[in-house]
PQR file with spaces between the fields and no chain letter, atoms N, CA, C, O and H, PARSE charges and radii, in Angstrom:
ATOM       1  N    UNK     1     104.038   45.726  254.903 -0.4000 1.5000
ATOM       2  CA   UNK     1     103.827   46.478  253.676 -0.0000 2.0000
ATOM       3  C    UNK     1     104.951   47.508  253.555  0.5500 1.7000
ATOM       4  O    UNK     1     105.167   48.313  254.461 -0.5500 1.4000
ATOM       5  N    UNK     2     105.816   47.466  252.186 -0.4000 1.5000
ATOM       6  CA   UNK     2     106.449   48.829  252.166 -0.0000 2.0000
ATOM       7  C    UNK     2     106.207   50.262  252.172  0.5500 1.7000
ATOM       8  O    UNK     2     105.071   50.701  251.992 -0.5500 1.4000
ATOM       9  H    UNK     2     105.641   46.812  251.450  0.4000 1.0000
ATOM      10  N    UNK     3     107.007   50.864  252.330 -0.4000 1.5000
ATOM      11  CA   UNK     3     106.794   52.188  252.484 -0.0000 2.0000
ATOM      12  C    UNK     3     106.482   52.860  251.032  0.5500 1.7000
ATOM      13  O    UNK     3     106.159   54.047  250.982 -0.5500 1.4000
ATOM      14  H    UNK     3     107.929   50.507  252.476  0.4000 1.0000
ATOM      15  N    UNK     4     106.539   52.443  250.411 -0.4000 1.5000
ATOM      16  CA   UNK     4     106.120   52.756  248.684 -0.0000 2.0000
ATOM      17  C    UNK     4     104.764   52.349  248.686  0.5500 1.7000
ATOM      18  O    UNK     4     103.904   53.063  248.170 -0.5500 1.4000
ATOM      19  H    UNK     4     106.801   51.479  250.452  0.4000 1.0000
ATOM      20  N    UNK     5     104.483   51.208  249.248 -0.4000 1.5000
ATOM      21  CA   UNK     5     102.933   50.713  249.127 -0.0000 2.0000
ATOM      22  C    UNK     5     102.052   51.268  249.646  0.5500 1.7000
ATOM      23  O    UNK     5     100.881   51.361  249.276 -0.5500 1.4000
ATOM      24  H    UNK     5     105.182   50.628  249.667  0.4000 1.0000
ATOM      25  N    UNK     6     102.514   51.647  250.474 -0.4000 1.5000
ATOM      26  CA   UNK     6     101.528   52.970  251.955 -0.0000 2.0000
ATOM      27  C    UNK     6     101.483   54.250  251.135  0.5500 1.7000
ATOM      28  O    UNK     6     100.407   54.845  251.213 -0.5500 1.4000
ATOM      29  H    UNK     6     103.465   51.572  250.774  0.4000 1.0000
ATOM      30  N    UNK     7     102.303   54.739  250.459 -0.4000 1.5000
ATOM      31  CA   UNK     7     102.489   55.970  250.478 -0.0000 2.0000
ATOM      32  C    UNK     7     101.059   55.670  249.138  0.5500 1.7000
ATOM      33  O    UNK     7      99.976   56.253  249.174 -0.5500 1.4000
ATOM      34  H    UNK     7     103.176   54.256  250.395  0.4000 1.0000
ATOM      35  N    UNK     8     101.455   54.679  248.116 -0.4000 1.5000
ATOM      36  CA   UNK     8     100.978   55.065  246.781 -0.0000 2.0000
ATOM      37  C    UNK     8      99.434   54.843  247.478  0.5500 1.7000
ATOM      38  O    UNK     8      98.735   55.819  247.203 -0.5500 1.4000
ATOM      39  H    UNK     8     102.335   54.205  248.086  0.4000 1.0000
ATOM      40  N    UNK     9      98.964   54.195  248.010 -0.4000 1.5000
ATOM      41  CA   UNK     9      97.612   53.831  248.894 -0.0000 2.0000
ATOM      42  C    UNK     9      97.191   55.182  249.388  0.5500 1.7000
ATOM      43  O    UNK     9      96.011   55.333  249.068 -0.5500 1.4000
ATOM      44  H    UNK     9      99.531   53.402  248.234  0.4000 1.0000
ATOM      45  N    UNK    10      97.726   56.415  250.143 -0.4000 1.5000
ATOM      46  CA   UNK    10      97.356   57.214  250.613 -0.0000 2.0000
ATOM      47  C    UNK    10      97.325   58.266  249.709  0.5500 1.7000
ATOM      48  O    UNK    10      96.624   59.273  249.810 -0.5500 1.4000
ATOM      49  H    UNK    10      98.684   56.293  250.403  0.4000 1.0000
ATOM      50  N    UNK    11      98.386   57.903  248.508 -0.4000 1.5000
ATOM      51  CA   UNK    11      97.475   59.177  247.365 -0.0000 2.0000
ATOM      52  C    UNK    11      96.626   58.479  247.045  0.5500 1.7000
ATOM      53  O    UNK    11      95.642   58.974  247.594 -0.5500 1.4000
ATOM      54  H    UNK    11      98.955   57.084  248.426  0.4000 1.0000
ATOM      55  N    UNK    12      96.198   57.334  246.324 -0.4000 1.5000
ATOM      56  CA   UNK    12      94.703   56.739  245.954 -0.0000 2.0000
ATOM      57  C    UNK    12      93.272   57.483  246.975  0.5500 1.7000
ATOM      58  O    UNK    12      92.248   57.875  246.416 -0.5500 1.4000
ATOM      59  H    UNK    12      96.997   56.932  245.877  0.4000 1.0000
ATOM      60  N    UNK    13      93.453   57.556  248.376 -0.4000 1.5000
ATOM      61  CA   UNK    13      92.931   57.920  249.294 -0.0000 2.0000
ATOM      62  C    UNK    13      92.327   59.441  249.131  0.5500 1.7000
ATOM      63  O    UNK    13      91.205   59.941  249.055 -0.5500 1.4000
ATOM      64  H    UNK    13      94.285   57.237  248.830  0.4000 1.0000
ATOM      65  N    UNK    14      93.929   59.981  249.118 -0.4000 1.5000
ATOM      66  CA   UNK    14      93.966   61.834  248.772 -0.0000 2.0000
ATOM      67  C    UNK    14      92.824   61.800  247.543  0.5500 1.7000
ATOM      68  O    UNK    14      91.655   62.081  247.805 -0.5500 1.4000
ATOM      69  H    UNK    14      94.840   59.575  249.180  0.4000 1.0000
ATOM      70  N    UNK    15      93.144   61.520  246.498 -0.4000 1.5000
ATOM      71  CA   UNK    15      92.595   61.318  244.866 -0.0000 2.0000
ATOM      72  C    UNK    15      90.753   61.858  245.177  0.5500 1.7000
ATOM      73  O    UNK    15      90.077   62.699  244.585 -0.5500 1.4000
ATOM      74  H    UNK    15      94.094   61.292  246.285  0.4000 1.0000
ATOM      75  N    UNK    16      90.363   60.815  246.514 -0.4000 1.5000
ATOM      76  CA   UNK    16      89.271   60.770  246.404 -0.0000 2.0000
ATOM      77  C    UNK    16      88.678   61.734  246.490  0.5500 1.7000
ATOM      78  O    UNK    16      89.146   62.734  247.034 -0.5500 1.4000
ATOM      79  H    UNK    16      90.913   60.132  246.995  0.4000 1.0000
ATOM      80  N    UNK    17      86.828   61.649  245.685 -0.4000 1.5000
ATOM      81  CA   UNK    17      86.118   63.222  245.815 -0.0000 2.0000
ATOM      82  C    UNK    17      86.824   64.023  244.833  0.5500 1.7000
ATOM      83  O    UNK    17      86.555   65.225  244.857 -0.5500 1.4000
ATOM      84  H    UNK    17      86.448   60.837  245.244  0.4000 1.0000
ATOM      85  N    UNK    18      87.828   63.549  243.811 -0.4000 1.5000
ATOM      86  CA   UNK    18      88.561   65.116  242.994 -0.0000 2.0000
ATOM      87  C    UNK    18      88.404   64.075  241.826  0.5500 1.7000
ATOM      88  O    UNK    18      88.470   64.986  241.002 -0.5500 1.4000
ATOM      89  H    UNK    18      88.046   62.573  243.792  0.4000 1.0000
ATOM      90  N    UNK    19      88.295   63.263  241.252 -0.4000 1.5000
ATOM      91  CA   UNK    19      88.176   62.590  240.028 -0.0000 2.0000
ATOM      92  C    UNK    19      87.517   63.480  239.066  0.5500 1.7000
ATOM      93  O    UNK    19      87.750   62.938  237.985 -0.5500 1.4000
ATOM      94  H    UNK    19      88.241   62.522  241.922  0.4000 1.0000
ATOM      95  N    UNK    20      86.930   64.381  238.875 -0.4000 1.5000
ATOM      96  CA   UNK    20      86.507   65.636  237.947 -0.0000 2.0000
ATOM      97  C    UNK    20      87.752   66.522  237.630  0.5500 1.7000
ATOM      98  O    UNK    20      87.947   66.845  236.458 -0.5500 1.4000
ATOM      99  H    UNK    20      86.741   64.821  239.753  0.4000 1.0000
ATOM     100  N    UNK    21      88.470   66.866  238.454 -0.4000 1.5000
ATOM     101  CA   UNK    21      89.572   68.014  237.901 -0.0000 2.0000
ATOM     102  C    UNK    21      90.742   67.213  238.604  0.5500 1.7000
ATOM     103  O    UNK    21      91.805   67.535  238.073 -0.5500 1.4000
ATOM     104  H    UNK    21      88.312   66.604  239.406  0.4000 1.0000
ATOM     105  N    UNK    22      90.911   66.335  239.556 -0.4000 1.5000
ATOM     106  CA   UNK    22      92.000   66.109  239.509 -0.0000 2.0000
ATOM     107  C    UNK    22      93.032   66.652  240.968  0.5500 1.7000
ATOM     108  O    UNK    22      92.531   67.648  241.490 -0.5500 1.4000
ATOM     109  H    UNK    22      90.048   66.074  239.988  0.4000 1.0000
ATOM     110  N    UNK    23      93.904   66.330  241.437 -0.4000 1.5000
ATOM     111  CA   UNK    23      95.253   67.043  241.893 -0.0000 2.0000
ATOM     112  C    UNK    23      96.303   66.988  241.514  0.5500 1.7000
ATOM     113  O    UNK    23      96.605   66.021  240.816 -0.5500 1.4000
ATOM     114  H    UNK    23      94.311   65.521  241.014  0.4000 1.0000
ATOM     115  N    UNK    24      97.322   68.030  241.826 -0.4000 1.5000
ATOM     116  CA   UNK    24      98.893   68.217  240.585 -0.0000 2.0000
ATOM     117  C    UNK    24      99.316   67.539  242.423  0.5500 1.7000
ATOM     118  O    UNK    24      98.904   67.577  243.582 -0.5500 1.4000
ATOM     119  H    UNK    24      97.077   68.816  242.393  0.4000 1.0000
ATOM     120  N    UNK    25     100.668   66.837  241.359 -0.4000 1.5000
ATOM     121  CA   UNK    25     101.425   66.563  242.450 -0.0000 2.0000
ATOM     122  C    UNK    25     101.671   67.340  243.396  0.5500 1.7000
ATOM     123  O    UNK    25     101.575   66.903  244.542 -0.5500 1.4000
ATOM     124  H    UNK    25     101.003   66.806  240.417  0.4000 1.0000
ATOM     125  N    UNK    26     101.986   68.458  243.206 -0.4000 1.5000
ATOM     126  CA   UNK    26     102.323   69.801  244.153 -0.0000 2.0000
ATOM     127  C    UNK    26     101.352   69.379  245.409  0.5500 1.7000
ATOM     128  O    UNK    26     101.977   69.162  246.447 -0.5500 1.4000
ATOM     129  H    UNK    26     102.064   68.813  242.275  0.4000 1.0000
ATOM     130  N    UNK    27     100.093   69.245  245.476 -0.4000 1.5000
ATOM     131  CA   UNK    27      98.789   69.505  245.883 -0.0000 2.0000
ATOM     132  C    UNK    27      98.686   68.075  246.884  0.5500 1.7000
ATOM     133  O    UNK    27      98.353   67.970  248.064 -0.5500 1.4000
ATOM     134  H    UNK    27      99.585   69.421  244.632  0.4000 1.0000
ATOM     135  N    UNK    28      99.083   67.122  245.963 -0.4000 1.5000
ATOM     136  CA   UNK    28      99.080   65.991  246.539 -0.0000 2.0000
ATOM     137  C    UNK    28     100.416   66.026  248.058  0.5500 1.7000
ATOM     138  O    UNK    28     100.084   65.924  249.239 -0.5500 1.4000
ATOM     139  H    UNK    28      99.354   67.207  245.004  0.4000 1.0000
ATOM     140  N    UNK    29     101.693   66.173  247.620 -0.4000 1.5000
ATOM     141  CA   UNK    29     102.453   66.277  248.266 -0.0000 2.0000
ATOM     142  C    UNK    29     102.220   67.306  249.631  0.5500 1.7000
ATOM     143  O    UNK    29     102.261   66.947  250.808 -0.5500 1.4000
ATOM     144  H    UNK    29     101.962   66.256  246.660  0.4000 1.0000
ATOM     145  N    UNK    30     101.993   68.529  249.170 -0.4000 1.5000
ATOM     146  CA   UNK    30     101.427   69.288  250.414 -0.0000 2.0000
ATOM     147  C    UNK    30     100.424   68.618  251.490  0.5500 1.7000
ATOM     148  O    UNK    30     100.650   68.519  252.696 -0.5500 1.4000
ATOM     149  H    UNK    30     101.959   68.820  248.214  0.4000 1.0000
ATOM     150  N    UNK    31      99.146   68.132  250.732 -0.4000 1.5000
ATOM     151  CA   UNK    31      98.277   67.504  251.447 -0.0000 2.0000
ATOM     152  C    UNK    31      99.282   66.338  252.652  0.5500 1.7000
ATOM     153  O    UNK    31      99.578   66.388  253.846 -0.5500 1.4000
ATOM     154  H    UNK    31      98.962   68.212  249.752  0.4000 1.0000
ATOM     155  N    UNK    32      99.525   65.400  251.545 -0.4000 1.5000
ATOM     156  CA   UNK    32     100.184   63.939  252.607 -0.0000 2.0000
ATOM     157  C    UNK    32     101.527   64.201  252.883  0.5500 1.7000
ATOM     158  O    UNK    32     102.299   63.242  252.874 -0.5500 1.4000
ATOM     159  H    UNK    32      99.284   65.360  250.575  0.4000 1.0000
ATOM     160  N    UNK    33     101.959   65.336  253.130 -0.4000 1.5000
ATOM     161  CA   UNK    33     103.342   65.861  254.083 -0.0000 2.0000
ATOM     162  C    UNK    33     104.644   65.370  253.027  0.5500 1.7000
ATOM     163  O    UNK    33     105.759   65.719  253.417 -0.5500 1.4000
ATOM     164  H    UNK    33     101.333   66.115  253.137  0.4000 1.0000
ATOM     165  N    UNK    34     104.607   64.886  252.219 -0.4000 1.5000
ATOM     166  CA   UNK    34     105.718   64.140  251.657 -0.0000 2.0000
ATOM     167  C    UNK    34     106.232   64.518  250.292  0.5500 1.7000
ATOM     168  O    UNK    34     105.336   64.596  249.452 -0.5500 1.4000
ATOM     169  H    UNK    34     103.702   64.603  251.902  0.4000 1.0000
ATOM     170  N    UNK    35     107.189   64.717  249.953 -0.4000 1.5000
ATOM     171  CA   UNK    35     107.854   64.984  249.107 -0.0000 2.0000
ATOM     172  C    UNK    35     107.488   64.936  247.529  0.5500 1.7000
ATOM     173  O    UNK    35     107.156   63.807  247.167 -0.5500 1.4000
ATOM     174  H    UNK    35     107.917   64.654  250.635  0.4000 1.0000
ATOM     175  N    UNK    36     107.477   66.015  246.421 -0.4000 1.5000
ATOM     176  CA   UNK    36     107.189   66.306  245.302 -0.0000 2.0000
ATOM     177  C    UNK    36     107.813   64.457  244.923  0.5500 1.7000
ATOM     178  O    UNK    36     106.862   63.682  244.819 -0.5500 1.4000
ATOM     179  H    UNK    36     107.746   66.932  246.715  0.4000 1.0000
ATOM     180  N    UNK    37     108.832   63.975  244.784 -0.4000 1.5000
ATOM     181  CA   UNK    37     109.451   63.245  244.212 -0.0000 2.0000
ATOM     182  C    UNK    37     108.726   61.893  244.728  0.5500 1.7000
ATOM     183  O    UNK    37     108.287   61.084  243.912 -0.5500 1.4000
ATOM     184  H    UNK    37     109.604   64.605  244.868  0.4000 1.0000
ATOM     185  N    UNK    38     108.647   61.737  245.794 -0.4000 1.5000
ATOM     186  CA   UNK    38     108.284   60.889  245.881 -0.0000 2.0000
ATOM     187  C    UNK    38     106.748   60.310  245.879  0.5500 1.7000
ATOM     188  O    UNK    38     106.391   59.132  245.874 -0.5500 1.4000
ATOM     189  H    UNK    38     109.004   62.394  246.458  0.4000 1.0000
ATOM     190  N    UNK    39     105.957   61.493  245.885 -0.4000 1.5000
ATOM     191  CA   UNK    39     104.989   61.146  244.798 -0.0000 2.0000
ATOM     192  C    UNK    39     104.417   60.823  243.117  0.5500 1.7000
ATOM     193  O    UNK    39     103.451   60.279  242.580 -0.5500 1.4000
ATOM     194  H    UNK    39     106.248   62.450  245.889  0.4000 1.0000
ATOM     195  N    UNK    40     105.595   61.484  242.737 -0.4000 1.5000
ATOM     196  CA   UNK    40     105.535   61.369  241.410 -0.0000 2.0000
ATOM     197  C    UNK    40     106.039   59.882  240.635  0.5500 1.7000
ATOM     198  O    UNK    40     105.899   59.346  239.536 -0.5500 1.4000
ATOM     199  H    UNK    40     106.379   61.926  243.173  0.4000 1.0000
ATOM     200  N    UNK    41     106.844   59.540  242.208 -0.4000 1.5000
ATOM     201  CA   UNK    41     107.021   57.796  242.352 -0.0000 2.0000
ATOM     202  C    UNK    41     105.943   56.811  241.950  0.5500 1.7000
ATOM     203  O    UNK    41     105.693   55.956  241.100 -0.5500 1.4000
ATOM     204  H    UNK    41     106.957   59.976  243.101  0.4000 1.0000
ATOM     205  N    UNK    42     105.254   57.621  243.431 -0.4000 1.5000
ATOM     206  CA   UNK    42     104.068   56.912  243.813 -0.0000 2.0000
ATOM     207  C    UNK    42     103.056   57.108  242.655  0.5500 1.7000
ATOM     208  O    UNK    42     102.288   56.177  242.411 -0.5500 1.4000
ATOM     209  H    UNK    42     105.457   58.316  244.121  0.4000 1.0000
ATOM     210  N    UNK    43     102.992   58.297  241.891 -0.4000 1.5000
ATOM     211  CA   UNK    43     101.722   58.075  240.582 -0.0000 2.0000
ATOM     212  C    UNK    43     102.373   57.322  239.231  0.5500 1.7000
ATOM     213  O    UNK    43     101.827   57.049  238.162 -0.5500 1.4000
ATOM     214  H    UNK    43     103.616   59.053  242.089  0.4000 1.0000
ATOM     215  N    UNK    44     103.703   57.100  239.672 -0.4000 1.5000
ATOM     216  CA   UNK    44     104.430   56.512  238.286 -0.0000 2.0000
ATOM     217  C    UNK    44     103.457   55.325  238.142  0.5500 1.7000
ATOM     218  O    UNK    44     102.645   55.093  237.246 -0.5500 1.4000
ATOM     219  H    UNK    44     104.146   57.322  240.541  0.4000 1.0000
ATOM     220  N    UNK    45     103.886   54.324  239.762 -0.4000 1.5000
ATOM     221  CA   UNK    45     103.376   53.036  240.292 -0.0000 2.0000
ATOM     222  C    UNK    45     102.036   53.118  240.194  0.5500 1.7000
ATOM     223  O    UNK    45     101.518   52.035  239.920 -0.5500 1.4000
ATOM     224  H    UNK    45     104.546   54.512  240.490  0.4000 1.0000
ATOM     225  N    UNK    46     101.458   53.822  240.292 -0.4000 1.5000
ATOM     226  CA   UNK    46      99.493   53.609  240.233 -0.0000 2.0000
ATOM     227  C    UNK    46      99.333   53.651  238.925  0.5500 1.7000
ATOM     228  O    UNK    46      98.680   52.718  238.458 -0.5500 1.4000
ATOM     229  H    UNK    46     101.879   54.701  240.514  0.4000 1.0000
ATOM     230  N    UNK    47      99.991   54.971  237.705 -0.4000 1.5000
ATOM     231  CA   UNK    47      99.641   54.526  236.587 -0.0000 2.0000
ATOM     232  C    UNK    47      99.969   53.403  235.489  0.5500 1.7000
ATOM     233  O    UNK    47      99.302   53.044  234.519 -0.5500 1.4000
ATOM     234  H    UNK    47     100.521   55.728  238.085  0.4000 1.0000
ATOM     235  N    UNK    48     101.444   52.887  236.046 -0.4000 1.5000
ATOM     236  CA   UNK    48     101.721   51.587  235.443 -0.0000 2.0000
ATOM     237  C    UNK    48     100.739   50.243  235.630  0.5500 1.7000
ATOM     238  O    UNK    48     100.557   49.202  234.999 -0.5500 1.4000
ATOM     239  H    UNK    48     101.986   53.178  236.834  0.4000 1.0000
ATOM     240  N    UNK    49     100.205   50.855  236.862 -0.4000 1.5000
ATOM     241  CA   UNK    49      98.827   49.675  237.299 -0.0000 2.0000
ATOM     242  C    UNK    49      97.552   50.154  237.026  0.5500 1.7000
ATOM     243  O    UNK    49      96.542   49.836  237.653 -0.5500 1.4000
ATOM     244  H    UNK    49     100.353   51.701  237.375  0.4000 1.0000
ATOM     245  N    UNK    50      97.613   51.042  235.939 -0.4000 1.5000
ATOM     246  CA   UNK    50      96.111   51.552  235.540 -0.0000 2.0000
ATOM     247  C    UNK    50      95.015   52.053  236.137  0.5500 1.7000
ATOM     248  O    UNK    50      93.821   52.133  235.850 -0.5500 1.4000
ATOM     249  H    UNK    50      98.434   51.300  235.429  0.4000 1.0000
ATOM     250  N    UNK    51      95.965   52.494  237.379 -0.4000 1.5000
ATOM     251  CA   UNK    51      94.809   53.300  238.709 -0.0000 2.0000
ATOM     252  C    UNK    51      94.228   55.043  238.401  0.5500 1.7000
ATOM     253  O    UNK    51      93.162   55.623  238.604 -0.5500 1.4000
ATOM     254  H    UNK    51      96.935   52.429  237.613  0.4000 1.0000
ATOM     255  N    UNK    52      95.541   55.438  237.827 -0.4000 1.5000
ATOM     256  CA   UNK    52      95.257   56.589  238.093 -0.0000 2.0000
ATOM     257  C    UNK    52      95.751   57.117  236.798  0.5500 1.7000
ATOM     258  O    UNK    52      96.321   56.274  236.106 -0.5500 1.4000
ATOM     259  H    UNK    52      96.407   54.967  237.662  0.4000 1.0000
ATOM     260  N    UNK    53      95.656   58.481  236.239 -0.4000 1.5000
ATOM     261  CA   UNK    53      95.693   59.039  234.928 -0.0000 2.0000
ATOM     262  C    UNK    53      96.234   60.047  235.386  0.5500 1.7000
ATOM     263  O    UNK    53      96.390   60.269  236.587 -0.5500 1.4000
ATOM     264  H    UNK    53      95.193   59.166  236.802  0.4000 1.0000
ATOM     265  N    UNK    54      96.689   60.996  234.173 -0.4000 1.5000
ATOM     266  CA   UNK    54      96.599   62.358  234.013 -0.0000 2.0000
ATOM     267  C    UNK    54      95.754   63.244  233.126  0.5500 1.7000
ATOM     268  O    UNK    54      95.618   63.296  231.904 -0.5500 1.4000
ATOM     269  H    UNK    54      96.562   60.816  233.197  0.4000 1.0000
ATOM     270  N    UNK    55      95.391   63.716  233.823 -0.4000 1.5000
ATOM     271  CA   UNK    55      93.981   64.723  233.036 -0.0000 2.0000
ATOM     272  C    UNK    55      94.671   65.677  231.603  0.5500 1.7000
ATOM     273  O    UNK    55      95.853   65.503  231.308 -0.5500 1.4000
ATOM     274  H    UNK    55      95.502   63.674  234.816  0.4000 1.0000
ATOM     275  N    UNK    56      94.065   66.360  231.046 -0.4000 1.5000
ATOM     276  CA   UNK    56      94.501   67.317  230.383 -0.0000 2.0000
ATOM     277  C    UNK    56      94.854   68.407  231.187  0.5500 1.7000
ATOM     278  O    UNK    56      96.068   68.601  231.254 -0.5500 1.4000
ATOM     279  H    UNK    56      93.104   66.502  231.286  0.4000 1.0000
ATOM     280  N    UNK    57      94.111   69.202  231.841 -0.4000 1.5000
ATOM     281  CA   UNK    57      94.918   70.081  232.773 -0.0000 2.0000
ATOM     282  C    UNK    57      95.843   69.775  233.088  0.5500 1.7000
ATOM     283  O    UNK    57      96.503   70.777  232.815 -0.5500 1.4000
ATOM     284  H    UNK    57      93.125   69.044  231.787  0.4000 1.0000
ATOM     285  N    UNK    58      96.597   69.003  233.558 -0.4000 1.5000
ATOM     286  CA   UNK    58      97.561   68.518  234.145 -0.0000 2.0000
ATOM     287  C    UNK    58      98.069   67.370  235.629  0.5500 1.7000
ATOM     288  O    UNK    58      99.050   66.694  235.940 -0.5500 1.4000
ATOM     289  H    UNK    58      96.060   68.189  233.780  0.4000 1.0000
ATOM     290  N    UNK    59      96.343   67.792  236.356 -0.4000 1.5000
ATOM     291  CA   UNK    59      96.486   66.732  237.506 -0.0000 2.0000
ATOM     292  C    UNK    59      96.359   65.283  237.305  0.5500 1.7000
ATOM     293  O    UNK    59      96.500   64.704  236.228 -0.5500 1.4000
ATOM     294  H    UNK    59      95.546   68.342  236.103  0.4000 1.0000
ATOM     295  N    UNK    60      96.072   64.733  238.473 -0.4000 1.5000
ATOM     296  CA   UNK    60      96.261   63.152  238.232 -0.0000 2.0000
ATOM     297  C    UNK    60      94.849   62.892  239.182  0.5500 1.7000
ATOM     298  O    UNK    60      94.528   63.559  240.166 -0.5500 1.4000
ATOM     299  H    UNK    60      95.958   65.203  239.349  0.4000 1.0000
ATOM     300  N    UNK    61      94.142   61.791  238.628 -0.4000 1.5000
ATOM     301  CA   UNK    61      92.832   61.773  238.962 -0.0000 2.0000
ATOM     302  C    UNK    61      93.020   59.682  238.849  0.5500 1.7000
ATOM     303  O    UNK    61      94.037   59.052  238.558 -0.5500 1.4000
ATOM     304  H    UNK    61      94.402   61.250  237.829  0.4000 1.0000
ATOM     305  N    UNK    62      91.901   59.244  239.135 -0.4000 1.5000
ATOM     306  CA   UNK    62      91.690   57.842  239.172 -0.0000 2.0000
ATOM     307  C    UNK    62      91.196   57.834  237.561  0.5500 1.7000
ATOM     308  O    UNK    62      90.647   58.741  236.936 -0.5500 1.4000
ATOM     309  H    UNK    62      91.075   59.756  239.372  0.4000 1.0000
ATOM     310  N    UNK    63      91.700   56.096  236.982 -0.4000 1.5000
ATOM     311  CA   UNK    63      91.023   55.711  235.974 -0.0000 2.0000
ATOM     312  C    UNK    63      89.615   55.672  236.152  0.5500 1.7000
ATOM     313  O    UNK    63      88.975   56.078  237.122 -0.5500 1.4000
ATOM     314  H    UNK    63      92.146   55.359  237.490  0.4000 1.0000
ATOM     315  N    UNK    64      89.179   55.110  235.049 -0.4000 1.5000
ATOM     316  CA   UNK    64      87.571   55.007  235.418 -0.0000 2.0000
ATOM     317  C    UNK    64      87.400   53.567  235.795  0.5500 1.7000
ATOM     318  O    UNK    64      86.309   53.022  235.967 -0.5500 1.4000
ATOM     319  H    UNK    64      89.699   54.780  234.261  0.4000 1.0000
ATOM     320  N    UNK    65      88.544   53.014  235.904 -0.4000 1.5000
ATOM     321  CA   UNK    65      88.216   51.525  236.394 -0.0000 2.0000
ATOM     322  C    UNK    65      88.228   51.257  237.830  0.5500 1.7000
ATOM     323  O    UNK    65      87.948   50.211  238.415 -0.5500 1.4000
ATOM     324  H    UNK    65      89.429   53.456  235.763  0.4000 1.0000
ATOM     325  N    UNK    66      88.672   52.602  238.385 -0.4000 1.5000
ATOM     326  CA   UNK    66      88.669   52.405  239.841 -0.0000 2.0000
ATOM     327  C    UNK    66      86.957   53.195  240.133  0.5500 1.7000
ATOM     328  O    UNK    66      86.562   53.760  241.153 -0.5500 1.4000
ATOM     329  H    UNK    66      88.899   53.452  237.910  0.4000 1.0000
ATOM     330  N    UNK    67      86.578   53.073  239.458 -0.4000 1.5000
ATOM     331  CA   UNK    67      85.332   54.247  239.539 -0.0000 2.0000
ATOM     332  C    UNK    67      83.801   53.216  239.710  0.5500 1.7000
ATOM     333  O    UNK    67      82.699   53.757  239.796 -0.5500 1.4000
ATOM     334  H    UNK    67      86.899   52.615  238.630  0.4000 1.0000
């Protein structure tokens, strides 16, 4: 598995339990040690695959199809 595939898998992971408000990338990145950018990779790739959204506040939370 690539290293893009792991990473976007372990924010799906992070995500969990916050689907109400969400986490900002910032939040995400701190949590899983890894870089602002390259999460914002990784939520590009989940939302082109309809995993994950952005809230109005601003974080990124799961669709409701992962729900």
């Amino acid at each position: 598995m690539s290293n893009s595939a792991i990473r976007a898998l372990r924010v799906l992971k992070a995500l969990r339990g916050h689907s109400l408000n969400g986490l900002s990338n910032g939040q995400l990145a701190s949590h899983l040690q890894e870089t602002p950018t390259n999460i914002t990779r990784a939520l590009q790739d989940l939302a082109a695959a309809d995993l994950v959204h952005k809230l109005d506040n601003g974080n990124f939370s799961y669709t409701p199809m992962m729900e």
